[in-house]
NUVEX-899274 format. One record per residue (C-alpha): z, y, x. Coordinates in nm, 4 decimals, decimal comma. Layout:
<drenpas>
<drenpa><c3>Z</c3><c2>Y</c2><c1>X</c1></drenpa>
...
</drenpas>
This chain:
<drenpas>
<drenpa><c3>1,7093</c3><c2>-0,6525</c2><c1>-1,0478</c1></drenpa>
<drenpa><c3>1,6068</c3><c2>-0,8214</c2><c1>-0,7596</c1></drenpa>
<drenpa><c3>1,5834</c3><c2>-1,2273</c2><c1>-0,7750</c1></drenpa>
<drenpa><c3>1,6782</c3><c2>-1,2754</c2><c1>-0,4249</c1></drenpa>
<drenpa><c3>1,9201</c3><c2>-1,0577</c2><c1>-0,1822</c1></drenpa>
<drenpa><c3>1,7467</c3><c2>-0,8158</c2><c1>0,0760</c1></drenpa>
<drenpa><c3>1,8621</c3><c2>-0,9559</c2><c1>0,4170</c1></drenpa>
<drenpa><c3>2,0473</c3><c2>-0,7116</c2><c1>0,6812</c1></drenpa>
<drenpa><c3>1,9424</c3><c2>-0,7557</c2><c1>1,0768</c1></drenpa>
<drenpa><c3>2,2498</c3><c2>-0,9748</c2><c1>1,0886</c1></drenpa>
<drenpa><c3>2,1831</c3><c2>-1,2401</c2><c1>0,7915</c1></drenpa>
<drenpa><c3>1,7933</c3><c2>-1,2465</c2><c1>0,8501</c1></drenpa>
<drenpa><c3>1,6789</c3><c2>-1,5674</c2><c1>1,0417</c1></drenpa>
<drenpa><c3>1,6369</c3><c2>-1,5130</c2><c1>1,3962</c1></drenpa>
<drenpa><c3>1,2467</c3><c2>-1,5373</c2><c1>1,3948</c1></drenpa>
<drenpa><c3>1,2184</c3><c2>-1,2249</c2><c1>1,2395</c1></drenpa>
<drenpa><c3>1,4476</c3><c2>-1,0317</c2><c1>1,3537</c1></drenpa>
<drenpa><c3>1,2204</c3><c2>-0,8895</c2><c1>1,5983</c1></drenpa>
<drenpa><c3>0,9881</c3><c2>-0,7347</c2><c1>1,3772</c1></drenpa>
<drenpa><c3>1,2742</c3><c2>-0,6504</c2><c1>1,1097</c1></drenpa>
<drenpa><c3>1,4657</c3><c2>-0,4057</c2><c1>1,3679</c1></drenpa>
<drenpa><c3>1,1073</c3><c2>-0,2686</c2><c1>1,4092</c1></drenpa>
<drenpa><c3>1,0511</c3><c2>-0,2003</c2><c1>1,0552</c1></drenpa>
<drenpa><c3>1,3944</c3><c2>-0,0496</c2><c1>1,0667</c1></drenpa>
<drenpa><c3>1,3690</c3><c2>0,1557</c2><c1>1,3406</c1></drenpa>
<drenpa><c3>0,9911</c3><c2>0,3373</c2><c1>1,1696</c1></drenpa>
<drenpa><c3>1,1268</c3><c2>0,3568</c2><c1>0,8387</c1></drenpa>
<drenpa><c3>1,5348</c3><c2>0,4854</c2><c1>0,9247</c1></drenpa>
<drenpa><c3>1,6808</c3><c2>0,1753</c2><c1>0,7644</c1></drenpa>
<drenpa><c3>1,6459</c3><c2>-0,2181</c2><c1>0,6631</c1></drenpa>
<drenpa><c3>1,3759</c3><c2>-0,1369</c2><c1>0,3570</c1></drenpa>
<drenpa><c3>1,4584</c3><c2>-0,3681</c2><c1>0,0530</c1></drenpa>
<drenpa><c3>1,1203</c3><c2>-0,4920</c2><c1>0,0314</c1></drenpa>
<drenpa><c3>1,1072</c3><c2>-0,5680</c2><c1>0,4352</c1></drenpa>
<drenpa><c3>1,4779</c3><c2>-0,7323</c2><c1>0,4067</c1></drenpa>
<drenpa><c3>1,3402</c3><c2>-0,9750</c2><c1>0,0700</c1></drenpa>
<drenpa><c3>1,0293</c3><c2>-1,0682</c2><c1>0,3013</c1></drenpa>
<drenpa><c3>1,2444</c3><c2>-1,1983</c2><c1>0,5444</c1></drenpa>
<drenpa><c3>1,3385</c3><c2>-1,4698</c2><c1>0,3918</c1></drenpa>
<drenpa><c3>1,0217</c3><c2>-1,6007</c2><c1>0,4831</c1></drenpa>
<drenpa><c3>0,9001</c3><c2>-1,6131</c2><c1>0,8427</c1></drenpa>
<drenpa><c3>0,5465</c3><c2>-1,6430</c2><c1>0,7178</c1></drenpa>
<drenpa><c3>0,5775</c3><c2>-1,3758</c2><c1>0,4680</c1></drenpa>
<drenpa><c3>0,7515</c3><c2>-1,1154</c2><c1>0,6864</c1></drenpa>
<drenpa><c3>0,4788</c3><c2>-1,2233</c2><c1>0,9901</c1></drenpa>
<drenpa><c3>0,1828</c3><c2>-1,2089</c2><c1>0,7407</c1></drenpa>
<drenpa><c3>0,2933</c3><c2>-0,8208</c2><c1>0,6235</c1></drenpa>
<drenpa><c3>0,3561</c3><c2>-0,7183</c2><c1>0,9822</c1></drenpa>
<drenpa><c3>0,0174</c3><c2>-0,8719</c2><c1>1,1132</c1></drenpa>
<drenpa><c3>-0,1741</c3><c2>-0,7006</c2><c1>0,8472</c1></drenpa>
<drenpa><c3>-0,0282</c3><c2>-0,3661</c2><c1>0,9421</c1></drenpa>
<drenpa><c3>-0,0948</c3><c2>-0,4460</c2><c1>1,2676</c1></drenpa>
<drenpa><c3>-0,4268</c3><c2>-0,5113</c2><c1>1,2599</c1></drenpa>
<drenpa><c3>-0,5008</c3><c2>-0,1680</c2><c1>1,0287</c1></drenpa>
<drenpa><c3>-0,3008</c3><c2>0,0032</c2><c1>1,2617</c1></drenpa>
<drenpa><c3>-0,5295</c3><c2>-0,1340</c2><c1>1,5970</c1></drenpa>
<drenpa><c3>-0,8938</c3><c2>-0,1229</c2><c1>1,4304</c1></drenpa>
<drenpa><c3>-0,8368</c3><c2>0,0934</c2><c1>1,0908</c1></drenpa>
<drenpa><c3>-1,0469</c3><c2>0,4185</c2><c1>1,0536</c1></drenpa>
<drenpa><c3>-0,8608</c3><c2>0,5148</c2><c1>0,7675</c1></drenpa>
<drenpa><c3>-0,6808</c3><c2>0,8480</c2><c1>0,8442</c1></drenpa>
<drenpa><c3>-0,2568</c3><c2>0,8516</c2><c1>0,7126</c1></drenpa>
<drenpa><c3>-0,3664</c3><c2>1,0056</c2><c1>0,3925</c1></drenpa>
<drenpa><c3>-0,6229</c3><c2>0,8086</c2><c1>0,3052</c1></drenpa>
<drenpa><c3>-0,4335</c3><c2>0,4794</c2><c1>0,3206</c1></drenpa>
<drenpa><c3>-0,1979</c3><c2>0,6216</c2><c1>0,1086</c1></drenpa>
<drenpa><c3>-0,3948</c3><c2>0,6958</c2><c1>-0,1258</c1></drenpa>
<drenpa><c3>-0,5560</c3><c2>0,3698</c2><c1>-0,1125</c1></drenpa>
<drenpa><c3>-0,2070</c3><c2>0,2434</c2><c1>-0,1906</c1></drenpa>
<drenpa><c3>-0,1225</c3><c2>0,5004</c2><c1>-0,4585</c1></drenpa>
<drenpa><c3>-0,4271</c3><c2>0,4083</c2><c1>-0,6296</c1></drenpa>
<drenpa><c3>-0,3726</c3><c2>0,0078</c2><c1>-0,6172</c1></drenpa>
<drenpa><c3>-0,0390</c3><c2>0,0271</c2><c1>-0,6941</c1></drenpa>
<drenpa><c3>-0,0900</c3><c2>0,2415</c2><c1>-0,9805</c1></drenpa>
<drenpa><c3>-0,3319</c3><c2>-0,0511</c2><c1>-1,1238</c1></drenpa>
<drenpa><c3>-0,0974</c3><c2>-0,3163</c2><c1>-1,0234</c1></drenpa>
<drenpa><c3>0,2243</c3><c2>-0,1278</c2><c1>-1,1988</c1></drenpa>
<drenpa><c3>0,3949</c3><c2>-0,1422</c2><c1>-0,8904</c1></drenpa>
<drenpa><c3>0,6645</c3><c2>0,0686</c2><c1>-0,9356</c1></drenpa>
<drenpa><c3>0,8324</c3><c2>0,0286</c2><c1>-0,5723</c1></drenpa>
<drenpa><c3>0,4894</c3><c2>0,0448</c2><c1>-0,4060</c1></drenpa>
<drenpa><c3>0,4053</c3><c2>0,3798</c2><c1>-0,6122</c1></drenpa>
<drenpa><c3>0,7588</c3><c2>0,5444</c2><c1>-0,4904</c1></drenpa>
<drenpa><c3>0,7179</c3><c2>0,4093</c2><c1>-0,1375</c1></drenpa>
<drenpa><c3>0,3694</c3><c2>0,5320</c2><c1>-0,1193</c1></drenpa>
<drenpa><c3>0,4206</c3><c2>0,8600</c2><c1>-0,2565</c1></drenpa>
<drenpa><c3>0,6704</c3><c2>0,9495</c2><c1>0,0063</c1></drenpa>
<drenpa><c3>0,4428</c3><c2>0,8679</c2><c1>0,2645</c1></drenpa>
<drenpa><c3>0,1121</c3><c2>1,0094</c2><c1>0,0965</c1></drenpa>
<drenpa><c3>0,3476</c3><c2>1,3226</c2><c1>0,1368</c1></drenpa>
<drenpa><c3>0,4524</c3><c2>1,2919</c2><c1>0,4706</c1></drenpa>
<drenpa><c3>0,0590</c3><c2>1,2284</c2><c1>0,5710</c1></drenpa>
<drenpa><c3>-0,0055</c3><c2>1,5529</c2><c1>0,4366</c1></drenpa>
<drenpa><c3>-0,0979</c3><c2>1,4996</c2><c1>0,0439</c1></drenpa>
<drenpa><c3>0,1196</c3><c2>1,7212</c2><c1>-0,2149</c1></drenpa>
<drenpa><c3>0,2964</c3><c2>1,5702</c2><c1>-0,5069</c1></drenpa>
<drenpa><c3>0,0679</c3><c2>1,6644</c2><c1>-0,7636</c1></drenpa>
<drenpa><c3>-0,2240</c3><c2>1,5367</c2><c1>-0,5660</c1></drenpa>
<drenpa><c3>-0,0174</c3><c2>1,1854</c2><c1>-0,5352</c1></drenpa>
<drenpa><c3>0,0297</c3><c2>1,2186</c2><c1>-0,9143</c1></drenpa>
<drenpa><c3>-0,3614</c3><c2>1,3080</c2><c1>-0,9255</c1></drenpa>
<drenpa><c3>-0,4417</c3><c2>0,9789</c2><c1>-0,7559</c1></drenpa>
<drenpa><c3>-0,2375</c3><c2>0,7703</c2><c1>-0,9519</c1></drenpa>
<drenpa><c3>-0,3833</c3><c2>0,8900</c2><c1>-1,2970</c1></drenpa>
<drenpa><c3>-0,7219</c3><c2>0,8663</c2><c1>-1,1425</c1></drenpa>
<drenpa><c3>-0,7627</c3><c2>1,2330</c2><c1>-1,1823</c1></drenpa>
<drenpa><c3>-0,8614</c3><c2>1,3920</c2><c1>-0,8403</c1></drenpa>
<drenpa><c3>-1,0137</c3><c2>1,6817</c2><c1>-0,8495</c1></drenpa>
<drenpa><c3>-0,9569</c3><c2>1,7584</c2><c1>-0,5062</c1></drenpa>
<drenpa><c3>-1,1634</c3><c2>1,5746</c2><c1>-0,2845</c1></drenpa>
<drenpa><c3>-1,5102</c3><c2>1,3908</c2><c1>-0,4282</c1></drenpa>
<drenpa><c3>-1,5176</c3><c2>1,1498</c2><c1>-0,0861</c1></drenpa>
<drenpa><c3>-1,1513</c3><c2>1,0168</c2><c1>-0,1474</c1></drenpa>
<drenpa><c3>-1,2141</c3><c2>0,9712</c2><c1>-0,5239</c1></drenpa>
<drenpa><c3>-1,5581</c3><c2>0,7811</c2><c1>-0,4919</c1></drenpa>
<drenpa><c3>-1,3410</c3><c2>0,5428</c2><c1>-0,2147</c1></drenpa>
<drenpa><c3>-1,0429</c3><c2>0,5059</c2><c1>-0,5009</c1></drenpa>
<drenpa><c3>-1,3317</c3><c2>0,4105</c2><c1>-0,7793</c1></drenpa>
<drenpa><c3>-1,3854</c3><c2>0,1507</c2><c1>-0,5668</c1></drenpa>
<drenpa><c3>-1,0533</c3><c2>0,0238</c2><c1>-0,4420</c1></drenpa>
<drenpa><c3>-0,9335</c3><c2>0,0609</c2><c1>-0,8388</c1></drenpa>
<drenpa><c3>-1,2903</c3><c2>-0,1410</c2><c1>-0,9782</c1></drenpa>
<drenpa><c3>-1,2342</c3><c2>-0,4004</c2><c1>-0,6897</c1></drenpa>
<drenpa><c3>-0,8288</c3><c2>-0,4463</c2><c1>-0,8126</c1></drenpa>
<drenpa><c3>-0,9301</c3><c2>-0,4251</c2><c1>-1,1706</c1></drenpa>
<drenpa><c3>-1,2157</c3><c2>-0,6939</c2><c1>-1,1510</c1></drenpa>
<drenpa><c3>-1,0966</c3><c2>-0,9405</c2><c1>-0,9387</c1></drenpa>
<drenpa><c3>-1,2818</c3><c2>-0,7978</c2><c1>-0,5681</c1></drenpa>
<drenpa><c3>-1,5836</c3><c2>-0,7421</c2><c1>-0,8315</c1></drenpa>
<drenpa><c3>-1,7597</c3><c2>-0,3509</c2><c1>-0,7772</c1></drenpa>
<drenpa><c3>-2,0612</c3><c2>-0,2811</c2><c1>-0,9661</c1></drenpa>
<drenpa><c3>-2,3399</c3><c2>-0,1140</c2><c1>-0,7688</c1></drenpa>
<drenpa><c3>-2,2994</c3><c2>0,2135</c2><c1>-0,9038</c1></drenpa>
<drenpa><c3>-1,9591</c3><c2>0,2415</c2><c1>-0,7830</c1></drenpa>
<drenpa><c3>-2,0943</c3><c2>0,0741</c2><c1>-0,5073</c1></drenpa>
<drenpa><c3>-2,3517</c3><c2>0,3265</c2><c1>-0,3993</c1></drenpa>
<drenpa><c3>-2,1491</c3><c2>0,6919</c2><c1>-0,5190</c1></drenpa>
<drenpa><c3>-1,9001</c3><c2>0,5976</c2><c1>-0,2547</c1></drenpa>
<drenpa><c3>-2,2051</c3><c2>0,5594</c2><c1>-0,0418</c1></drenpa>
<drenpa><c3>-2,3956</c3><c2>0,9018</c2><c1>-0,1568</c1></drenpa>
<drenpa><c3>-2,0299</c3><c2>1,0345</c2><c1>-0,0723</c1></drenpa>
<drenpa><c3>-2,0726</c3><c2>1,0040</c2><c1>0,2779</c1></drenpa>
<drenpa><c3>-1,8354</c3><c2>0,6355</c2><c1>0,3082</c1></drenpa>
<drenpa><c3>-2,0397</c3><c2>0,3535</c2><c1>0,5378</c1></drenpa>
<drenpa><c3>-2,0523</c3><c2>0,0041</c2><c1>0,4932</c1></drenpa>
<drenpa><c3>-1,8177</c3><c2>-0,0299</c2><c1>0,7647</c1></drenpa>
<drenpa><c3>-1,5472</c3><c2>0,1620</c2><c1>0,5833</c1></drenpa>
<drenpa><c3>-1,6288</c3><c2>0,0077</c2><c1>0,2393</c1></drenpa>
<drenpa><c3>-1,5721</c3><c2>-0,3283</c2><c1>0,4284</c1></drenpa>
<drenpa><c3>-1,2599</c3><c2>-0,2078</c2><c1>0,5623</c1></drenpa>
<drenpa><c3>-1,1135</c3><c2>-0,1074</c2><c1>0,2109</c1></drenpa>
<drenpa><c3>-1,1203</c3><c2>-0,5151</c2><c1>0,1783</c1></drenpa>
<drenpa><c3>-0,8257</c3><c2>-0,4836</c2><c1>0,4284</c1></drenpa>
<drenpa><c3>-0,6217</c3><c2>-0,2290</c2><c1>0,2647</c1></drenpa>
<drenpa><c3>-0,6787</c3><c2>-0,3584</c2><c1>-0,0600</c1></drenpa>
<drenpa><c3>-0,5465</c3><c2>-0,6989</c2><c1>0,0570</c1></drenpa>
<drenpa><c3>-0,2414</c3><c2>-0,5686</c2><c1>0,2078</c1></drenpa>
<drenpa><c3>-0,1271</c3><c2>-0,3456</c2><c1>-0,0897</c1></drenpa>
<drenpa><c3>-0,2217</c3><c2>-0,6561</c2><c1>-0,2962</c1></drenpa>
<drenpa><c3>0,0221</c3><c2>-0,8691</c2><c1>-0,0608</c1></drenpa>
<drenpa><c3>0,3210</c3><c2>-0,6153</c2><c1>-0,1585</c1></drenpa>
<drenpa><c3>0,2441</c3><c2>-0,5259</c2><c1>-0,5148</c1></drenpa>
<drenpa><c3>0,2153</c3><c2>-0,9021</c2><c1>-0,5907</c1></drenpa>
<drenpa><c3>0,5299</c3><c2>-0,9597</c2><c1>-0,3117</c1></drenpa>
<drenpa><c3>0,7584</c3><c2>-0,6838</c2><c1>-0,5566</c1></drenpa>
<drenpa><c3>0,6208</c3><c2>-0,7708</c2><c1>-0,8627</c1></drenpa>
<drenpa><c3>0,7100</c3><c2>-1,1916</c2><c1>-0,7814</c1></drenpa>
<drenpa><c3>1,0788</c3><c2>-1,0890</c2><c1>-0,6592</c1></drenpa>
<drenpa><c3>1,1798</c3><c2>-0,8003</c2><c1>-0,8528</c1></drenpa>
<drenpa><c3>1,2110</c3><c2>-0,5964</c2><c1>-0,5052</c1></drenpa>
<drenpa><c3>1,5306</c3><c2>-0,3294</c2><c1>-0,6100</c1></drenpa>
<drenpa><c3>1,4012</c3><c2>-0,0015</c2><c1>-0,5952</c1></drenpa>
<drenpa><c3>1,5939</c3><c2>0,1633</c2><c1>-0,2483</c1></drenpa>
<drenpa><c3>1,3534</c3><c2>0,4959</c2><c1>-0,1731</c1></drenpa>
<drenpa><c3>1,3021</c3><c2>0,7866</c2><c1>-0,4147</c1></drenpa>
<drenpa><c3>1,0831</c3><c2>0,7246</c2><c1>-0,7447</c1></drenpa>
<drenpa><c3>0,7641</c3><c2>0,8400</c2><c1>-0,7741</c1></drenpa>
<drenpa><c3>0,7429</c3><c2>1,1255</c2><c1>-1,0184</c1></drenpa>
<drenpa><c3>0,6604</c3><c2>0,9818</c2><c1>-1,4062</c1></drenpa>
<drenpa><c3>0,2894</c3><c2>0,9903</c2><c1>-1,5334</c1></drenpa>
</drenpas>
């Protein structure tokens, strides 16, 4: 149960009602997690910058950011990020078993995407820590240091929410992710 209420467009404070009725208008309604944010300007303005800035000068193609959240919020136990994520790993063009196969850390579908998740997973796991042999496979799998870099990025972001959830107890308000 969640530890605070999710505000409406109404109760929210006015500076960020702007970006709320944004969120709402992508997403079809007031998500639970956006509505909890905006209790805080600076929380709310901090999650809407960083999608902001993926959105202007990320490289990262639908799918693969989805599966760069699947993956982190499978490590992080998120279970509102994993059921958020799955819908839209879905609606960027991944199946449900392949969302399933990214959260067990089981792909067997694409060797590029899975030497990218070793990385995003070994950076969660250890702190931003990535041994060079994770390192260099997602290198030898045809990922440059620019998009390596970027996964810093993506990996902060989904870090921001699982953390964000995790800290508030975020109700759960979008289908669940199937069981593993």
């Amino acid at each position: 149960m969640s530890r605070i209420p999710a505000h409406t467009l109404d109760s929210a404070p006015a500076s960020v009602r702007e970006e709320l009725a944004a969120l709402k208008q992508q997403f079809g309604k007031v998500l639970n997690i956006h509505g909890a944010m905006a209790h805080s300007p600076v929380v709310l303005q901090s999650y809407v910058a960083l999608q902001q800035v993926i959105g202007d000068y990320g490289t990262f193609d639908a799918a693969t950011r989805e599966a760069v959240a699947l993956a982190v919020g499978n490590v992080n136990e998120c279970t509102y990020c994993q059921s958020a994520h799955t819908a839209g790993a879905k609606a960027a063009g991944l199946t449900e078993d392949q969302t399933v196969a990214i959260r067990k850390d089981e792909i067997d579908f694409d060797p590029k995407l899975d030497a990218l998740l070793a990385v995003a997973r070994e950076a969660i796991g250890r702190q931003g820590e990535v041994t060079e042999t994770t390192w260099q496979a997602a290198l030898d799998a045809g990922w440059t240091d620019a998009e390596l870099t970027e996964l810093s990025a993506h990996l902060t972001l989904n870090l921001f929410t699982n953390y964000f959830n995790h800290m508030v107890g975020t109700d759960l308000d979008v289908p669940a992710a199937p069981g593993l």
